[in-house]
DRENTORTOR-855297 format. One line per 3 residues: number of its first residue (from 1); their letters; for each residue x, y, z of C-alpha. Coordinates in steps of 0.05 Angstrom, whole numbers, plus 5000, padded with zeros to 4 digits. Layout:
N
NUM	a	X:Y:Z  ... .
end
This chain:
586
1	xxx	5985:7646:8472  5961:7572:8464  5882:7565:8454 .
4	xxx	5868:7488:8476  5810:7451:8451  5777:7399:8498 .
7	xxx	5779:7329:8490  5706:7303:8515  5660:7242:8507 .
10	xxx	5702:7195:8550  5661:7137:8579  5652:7142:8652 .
13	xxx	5692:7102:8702  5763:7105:8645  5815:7165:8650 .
16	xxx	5800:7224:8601  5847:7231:8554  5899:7285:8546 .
19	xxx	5869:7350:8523  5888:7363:8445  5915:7425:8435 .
22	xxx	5922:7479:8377  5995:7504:8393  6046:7497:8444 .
25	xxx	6112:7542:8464  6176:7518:8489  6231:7558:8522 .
28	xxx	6296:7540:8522  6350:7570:8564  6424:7556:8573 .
31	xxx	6490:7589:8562  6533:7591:8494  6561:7532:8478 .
34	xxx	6497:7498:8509  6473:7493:8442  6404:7525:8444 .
37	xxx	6391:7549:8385  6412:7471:8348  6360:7451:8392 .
40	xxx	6305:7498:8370  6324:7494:8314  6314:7414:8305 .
43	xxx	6260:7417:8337  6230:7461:8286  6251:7423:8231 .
46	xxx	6226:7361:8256  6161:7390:8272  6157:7416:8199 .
49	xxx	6171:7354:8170  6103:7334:8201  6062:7387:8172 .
52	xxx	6061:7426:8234  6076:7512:8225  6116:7550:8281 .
55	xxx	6174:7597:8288  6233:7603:8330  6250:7675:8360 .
58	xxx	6322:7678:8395  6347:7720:8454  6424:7728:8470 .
61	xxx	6466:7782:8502  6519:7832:8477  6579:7783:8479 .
64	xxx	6622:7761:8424  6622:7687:8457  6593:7653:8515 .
67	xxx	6532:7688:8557  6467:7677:8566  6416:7648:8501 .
70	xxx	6353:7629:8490  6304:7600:8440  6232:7610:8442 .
73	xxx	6196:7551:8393  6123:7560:8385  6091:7503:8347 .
76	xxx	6016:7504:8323  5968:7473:8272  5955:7529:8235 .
79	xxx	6008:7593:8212  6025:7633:8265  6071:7699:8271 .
82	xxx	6076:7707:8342  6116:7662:8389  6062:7667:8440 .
85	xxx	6051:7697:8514  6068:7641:8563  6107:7583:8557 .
88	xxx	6080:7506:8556  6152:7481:8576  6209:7509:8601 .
91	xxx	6278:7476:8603  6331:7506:8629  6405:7486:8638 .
94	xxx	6425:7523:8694  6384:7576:8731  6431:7624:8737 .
97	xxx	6420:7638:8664  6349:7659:8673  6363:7720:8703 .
100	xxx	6381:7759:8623  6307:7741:8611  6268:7779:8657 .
103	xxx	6208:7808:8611  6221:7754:8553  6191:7685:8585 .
106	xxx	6130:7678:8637  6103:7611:8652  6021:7595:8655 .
109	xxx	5998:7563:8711  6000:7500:8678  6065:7494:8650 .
112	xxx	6120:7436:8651  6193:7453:8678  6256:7420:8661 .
115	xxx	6317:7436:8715  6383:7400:8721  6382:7363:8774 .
118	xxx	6449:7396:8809  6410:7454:8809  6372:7461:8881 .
121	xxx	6342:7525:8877  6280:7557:8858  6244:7590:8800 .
124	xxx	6244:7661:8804  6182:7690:8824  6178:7746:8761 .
127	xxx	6171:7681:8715  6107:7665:8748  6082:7604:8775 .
130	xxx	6061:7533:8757  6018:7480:8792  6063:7424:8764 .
133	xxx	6134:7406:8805  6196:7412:8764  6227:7358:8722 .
136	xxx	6299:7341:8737  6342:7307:8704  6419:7313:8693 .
139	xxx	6441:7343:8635  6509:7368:8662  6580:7326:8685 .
142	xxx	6614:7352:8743  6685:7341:8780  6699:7366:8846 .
145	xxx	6639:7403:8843  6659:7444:8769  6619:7423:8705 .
148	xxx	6668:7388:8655  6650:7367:8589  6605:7310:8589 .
151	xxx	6544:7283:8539  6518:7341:8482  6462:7374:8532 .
154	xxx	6426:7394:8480  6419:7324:8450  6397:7293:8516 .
157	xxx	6342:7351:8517  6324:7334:8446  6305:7269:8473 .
160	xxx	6265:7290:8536  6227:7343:8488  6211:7281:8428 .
163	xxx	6186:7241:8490  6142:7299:8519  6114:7308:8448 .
166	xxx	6105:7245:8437  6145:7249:8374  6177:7182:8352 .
169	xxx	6255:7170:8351  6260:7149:8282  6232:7219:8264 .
172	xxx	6289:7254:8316  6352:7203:8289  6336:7221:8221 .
175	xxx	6336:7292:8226  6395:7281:8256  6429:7245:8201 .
178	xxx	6414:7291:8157  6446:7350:8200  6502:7307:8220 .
181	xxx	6514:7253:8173  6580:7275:8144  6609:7276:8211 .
184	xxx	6607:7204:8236  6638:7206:8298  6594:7274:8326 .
187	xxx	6528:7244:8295  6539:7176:8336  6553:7219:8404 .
190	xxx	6489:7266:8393  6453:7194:8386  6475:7158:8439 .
193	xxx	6462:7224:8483  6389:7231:8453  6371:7164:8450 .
196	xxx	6385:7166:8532  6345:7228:8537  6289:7194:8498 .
199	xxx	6289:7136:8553  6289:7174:8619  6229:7151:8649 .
202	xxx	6175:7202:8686  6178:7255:8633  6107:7282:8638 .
205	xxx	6076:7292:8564  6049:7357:8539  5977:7357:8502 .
208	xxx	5981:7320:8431  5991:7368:8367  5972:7337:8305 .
211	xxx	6005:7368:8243  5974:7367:8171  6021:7307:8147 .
214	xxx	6058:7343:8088  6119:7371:8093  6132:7451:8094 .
217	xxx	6192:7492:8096  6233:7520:8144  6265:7591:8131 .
220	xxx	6288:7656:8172  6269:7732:8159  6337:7740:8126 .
223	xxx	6333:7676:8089  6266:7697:8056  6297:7769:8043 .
226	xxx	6359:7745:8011  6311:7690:7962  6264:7746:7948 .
229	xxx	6307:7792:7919  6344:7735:7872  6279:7719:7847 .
232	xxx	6260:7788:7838  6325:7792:7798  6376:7824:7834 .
235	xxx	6440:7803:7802  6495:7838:7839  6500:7859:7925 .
238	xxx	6550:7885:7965  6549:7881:8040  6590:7885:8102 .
241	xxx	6568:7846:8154  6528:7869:8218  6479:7837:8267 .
244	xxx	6423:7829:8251  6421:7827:8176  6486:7781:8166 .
247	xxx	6452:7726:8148  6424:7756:8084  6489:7764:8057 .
250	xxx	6515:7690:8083  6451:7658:8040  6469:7703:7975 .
253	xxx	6536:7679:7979  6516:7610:7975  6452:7616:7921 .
256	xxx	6470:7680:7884  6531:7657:7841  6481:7596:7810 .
259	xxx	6435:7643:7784  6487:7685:7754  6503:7736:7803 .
262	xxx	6559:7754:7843  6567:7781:7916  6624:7816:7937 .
265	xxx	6640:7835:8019  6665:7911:8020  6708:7947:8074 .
268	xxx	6652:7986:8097  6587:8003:8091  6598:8063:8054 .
271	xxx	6638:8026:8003  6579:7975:7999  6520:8022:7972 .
274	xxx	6577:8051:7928  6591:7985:7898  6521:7975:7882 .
277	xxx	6505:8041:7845  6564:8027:7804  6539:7960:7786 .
280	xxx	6469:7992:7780  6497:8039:7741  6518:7989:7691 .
283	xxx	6457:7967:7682  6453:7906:7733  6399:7908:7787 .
286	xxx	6437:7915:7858  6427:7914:7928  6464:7920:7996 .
289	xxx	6435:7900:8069  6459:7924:8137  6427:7956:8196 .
292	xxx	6421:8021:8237  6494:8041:8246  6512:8017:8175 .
295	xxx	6457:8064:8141  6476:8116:8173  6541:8113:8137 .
298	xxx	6506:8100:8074  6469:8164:8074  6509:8204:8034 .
301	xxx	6509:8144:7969  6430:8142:7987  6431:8221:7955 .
304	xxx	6474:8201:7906  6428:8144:7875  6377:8196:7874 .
307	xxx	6410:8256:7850  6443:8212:7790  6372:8168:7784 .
310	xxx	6408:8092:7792  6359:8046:7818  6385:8014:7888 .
313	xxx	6357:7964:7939  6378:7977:8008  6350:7927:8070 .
316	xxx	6367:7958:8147  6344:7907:8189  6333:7950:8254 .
319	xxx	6361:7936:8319  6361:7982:8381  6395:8047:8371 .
322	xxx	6430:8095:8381  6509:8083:8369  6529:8023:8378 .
325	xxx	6461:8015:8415  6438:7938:8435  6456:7896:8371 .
328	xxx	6426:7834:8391  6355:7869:8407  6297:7891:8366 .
331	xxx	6266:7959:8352  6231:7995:8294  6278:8060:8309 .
334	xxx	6297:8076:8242  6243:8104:8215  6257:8169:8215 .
337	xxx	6325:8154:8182  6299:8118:8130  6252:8171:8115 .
340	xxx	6287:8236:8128  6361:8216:8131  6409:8258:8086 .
343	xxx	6431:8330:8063  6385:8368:8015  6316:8347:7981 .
346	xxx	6318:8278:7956  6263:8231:7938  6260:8164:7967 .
349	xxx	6220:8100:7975  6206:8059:8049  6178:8001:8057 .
352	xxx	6158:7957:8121  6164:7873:8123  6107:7845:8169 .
355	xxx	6140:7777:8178  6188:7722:8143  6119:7697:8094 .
358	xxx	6124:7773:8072  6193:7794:8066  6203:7750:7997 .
361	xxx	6134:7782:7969  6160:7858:7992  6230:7843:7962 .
364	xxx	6201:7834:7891  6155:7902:7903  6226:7939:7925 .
367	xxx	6261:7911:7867  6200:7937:7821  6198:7994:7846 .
370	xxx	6268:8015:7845  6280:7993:7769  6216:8028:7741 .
373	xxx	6229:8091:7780  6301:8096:7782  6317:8111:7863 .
376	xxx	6337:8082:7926  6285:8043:7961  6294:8022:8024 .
379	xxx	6263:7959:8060  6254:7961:8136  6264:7892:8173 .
382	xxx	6283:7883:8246  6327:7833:8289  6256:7796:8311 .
385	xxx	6239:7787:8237  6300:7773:8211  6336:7731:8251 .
388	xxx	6264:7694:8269  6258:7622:8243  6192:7603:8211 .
391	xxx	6153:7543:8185  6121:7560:8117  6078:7526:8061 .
394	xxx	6131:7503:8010  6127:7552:7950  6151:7562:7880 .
397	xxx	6204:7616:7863  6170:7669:7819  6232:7688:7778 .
400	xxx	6222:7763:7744  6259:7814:7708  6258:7882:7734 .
403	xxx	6245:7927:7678  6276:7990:7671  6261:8047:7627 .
406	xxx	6322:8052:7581  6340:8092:7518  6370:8048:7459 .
409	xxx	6362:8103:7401  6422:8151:7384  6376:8206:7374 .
412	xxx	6332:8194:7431  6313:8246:7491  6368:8270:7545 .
415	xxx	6383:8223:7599  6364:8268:7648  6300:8302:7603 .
418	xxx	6246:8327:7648  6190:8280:7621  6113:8299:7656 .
421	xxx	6067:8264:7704  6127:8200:7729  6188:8240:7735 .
424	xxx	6220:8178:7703  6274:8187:7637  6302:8131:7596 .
427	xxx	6360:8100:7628  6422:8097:7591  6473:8039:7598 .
430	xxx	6545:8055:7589  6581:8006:7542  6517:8004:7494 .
433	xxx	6510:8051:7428  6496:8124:7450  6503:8100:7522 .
436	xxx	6552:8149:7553  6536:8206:7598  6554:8243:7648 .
439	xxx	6519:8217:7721  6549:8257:7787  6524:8277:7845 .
442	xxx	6530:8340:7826  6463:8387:7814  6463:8380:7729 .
445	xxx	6421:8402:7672  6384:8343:7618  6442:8328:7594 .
448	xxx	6480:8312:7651  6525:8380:7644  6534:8402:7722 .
451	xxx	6504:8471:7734  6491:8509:7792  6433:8545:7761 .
454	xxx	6376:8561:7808  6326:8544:7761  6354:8486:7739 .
457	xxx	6357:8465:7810  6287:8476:7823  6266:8442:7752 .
460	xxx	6299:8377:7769  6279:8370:7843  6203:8377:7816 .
463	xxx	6226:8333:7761  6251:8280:7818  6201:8293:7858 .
466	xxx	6143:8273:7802  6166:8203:7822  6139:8199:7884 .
469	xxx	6070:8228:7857  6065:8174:7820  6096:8119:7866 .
472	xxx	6034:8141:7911  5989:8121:7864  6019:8054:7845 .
475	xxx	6024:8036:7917  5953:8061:7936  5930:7994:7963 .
478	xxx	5992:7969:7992  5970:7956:8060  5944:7908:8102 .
481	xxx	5875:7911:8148  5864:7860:8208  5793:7857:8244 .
484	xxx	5719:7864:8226  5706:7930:8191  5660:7958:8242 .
487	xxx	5690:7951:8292  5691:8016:8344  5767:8017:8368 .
490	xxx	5830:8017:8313  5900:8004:8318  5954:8036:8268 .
493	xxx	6017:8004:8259  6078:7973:8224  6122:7923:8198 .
496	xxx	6142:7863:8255  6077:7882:8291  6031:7841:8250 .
499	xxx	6049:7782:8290  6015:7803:8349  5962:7845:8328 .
502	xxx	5944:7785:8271  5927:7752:8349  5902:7806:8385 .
505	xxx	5838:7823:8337  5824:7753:8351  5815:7764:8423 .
508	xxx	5793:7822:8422  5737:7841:8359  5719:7907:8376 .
511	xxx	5786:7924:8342  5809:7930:8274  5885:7950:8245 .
514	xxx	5904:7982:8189  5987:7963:8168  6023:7996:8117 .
517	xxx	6064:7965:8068  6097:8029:8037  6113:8079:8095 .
520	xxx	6142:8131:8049  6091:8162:8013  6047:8142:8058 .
523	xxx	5983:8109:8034  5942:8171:8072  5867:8160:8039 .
526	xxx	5875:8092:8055  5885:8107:8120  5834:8156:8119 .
529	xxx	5780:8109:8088  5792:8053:8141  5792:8104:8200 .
532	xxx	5720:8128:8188  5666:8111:8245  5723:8095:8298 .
535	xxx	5713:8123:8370  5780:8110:8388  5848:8094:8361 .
538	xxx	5924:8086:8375  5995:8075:8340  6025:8007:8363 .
541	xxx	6109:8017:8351  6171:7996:8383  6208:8067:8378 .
544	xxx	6217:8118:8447  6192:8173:8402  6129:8137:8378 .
547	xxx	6156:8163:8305  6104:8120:8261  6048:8177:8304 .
550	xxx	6102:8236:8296  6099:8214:8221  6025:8216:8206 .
553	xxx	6015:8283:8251  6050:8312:8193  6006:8280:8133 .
556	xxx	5935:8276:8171  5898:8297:8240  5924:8258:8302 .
559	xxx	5901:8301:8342  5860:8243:8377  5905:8186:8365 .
562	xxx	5945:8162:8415  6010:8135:8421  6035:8063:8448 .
565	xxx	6101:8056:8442  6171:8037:8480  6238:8019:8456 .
568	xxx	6270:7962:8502  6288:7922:8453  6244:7870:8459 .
571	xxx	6181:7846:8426  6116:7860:8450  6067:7806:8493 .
574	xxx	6002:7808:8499  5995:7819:8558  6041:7885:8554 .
577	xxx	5993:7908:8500  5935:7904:8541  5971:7943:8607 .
580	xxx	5999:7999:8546  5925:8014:8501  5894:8027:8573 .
583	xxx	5954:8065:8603  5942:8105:8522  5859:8107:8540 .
586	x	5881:8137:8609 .
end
């Protein structure tokens, strides 16, 4: 949602000027091989280079090649996590690609369109309506009436787009010699094609939108996932690759070895996690990444890094479930999983990213939390943060070294010794003096003997257990509020709903939100604390079940809470919002 600011003062009897505004959103549509998301994603990095913030959120179908795509820029003068309500400009290639979007792009009343010109038909009315007759202009070569190849599409569209901006093509042709400078002869065909873009005359010009005039940085969910954990110090991961969280993988194969790790691609997921409790094991901090369908084949290693007390780092970037489910679509599903997933009593940590600025934060509090306590902590992304593109203030890496509790002394307590108030014993590296033990899955006594005691069962679960006691305590204040403390309605919710909600308090102050960092153990007086005085509240998720409100009815009273939730796989508008809190007040 764009919030213009009025240009006035102009003398009488001269034009006004353009009305300034705060933030603008362009759609893009087209098919694969169109090259959408290059666009976007230029676009982005131009506007970065100018001190403007945005993101780019992508939409695509099911197939393997080919099919529908489209990119969804939002630009804006000041940090934004949400890509907005209703587009400023939509371009699209060919209309009958619009129809996969239904739900995901709406146009305001106001709003510029960009059509080829072979195309003769209409908008659809579900997009809505604008005052303003459609650009046309055309992008595509045709024979005999079939499209052959012709100039780069997107390239002539990064032209029309710089002219509607009013960004200069110096700032466009450099960008593109720095994508595309190795590659003469494609960087002087996406010129010539932009440069004609650039000079079609009649391109109507979108409201100025004046960045800050330094540069800031460019980066996606997984990006900021796979750069948090390095500095955080993970030294070793493991993966297998699956949409959405491939990209973490792709950017620690490319800046892990550097620092001195390695990355290795398993067979499978199961093979993954097990890779990375063995290197754990040995002593080097590990993780893995993957998403729904690939944790649930790593459930059975999750007990096993908590039976056997090896720290591990797992990321499931969520996508719409179950099976094979919709990979290329968001959801916060896997809650539940994450939480409850496995055979017999084993503790675990969950945590929840709010957006790309947060994931590199949260990956140094996973990191921390798995070395010092010695289990599997699990980090919940989804497909609309991690795959999202965002502009963010350059930064510093803050390089660390987990710290684990280990034993050096030959005399020194059992690895497994049931030590009061943390549940947490001295870790033992194999290879070093007095190092060697036994660590199985298998139920075991102190010393790592396996038994199948009662007692001794009992004894160690309550010994494991302790470390979630004091994990609680640790994380007491991990969690995020939104909105003025007094005010009379509240929202609960999670992880890639901070976006919208950061925007929705804005426009609406009678409500506040209360976000969790750490979903498992739940930061409950917290919650408790901020709920006081409210006369009515809801939980905001993306899962059918609503299982962020099926969680807390277990911990606290929900008894007047209600739920607002759907799957669908896609994000949440505004505008959706509004029609689900009153169908929830209903």
């Amino acid at each position: 949602m764009e919030i213009r600011t009025e240009t006035h003062g102009a003398k009488q009897g001269t034009p006004a000027p353009t009305p300034a505004t705060d933030s603008i959103v362009l759609t893009l549509v087209g098919s694969g091989g169109d090259g959408v998301a290059l666009l976007g994603d230029l676009l982005l990095r131009m506007a970065a280079k100018q001190g403007l913030y945005g993101m780019m959120v992508q939409s695509y179908g099911p197939q393997i090649r080919g099919g529908e795509s489209a990119a969804i820029v939002r630009l804006a003068r000041e940090e934004i996590q949400y890509e907005g309500d209703a587009t400023d400009l939509l371009l699209c290639f060919r209309l009958s690609d619009l129809a996969r979007f239904r739900g995901a792009v709406r146009l305001h009343d106001r709003a510029l369109t960009v059509l080829e010109s072979a195309d003769s038909g209409d908008l659809p009315d579900w997009l809505g309506s604008s005052e303003r007759e459609p650009f046309r202009f055309p992008f595509a070569a045709f024979e005999n009436g079939q499209e052959v190849p012709g100039e780069p599409k997107n390239m002539l569209a990064l032209g029309l787009l710089c002219r509607a901006l009013g960004w200069s093509r110096d700032l466009a042709a450099e960008g593109l010699e720095q994508r595309f400078g190795n590659r003469p002869a494609l960087l002087a065909k996406d010129l010539a094609a932009f440069y004609r873009g650039y000079a079609t005359e009649g391109m109507p010009a979108l409201p100025p939108l004046g960045g800050h005039g330094r540069p800031l940085l460019v980066e996606s969910g997984n990006e900021a996932v796979a750069r948090g954990a390095i500095d955080a110090g993970i030294r070793f991961f493991a993966g297998y690759p699956i949409t959405p969280s491939s990209e973490i993988m792709e950017t620690l194969i490319e800046e892990l070895p550097p620092r001195g790790g390695r990355v290795v691609q398993a067979e499978d997921e199961i093979a993954s996690l097990g890779m990375v409790v063995g290197a754990s094991f040995g002593g080097v901090p590990a993780m893995t990444a993957t998403s729904g369908p690939g944790l649930s084949l790593m459930t059975e290693m999750m007990g096993l890094s908590s039976m056997a007390e090896i720290p591990s780092v797992i990321v499931d970037c969520q996508r719409a479930g179950p099976a094979t489910g919709m990979p290329s679509r968001t959801e916060q599903s896997d809650l539940f999983h994450a939480i409850y997933g496995g055979h017999g009593d084993f503790p675990r940590v969950v945590l929840g990213v709010f957006d790309v600025v947060h994931a590199r934060d949260l990956m140094h509090r996973a990191v921390h939390v798995a070395e010092a306590f010695q289990l599997p902590v699990l980090v919940l992304s989804d497909a609309y943060i991690a795959q999202r593109r965002q502009i963010r203030d350059q930064l510093t890496p803050q390089e660390q070294a987990p710290k684990r509790r280990t034993w050096t002394e030959m005399d020194g307590p059992a690895r497994f010794s049931l030590t009061a108030h943390h549940g947490v014993s001295p870790f033992r590296v194999p290879g070093t003096p007095g190092g060697t033990y036994l660590a199985a899955g298998i139920e075991h006594t102190q010393d790592g003997n396996p038994s199948a005691d009662g007692t001794v069962h009992q004894d160690m679960n309550e010994k494991r257990f302790r470390k979630l006691a004091a994990i609680a305590v640790e994380t007491r204040q991990w969690f995020r509020t939104l909105g003025r403390e007094d005010a009379p309605r509240g929202l609960i919710a999670w992880g890639s709903q901070f976006g919208i909600l950061r925007e929705w308090v804005r426009l609406h102050p009678e409500y506040r939100v209360f976000l969790p960092e750490v979903l498992h153990p739940f930061p409950v007086a917290a919650l408790e604390a901020w709920r006081r005085g409210l006369e009515w509240t809801a939980v905001v998720e993306l899962s059918f079940q609503g299982q962020l409100r099926r969680l807390l009815a277990g911990l606290t009273d929900m008894s007047q809470v209600r739920g607002a939730a759907r799957s669908g796989g896609l994000p949440m508008s505004l505008h959706e919002l509004a029609h689900l809190l009153e169908e929830a007040k209903a």
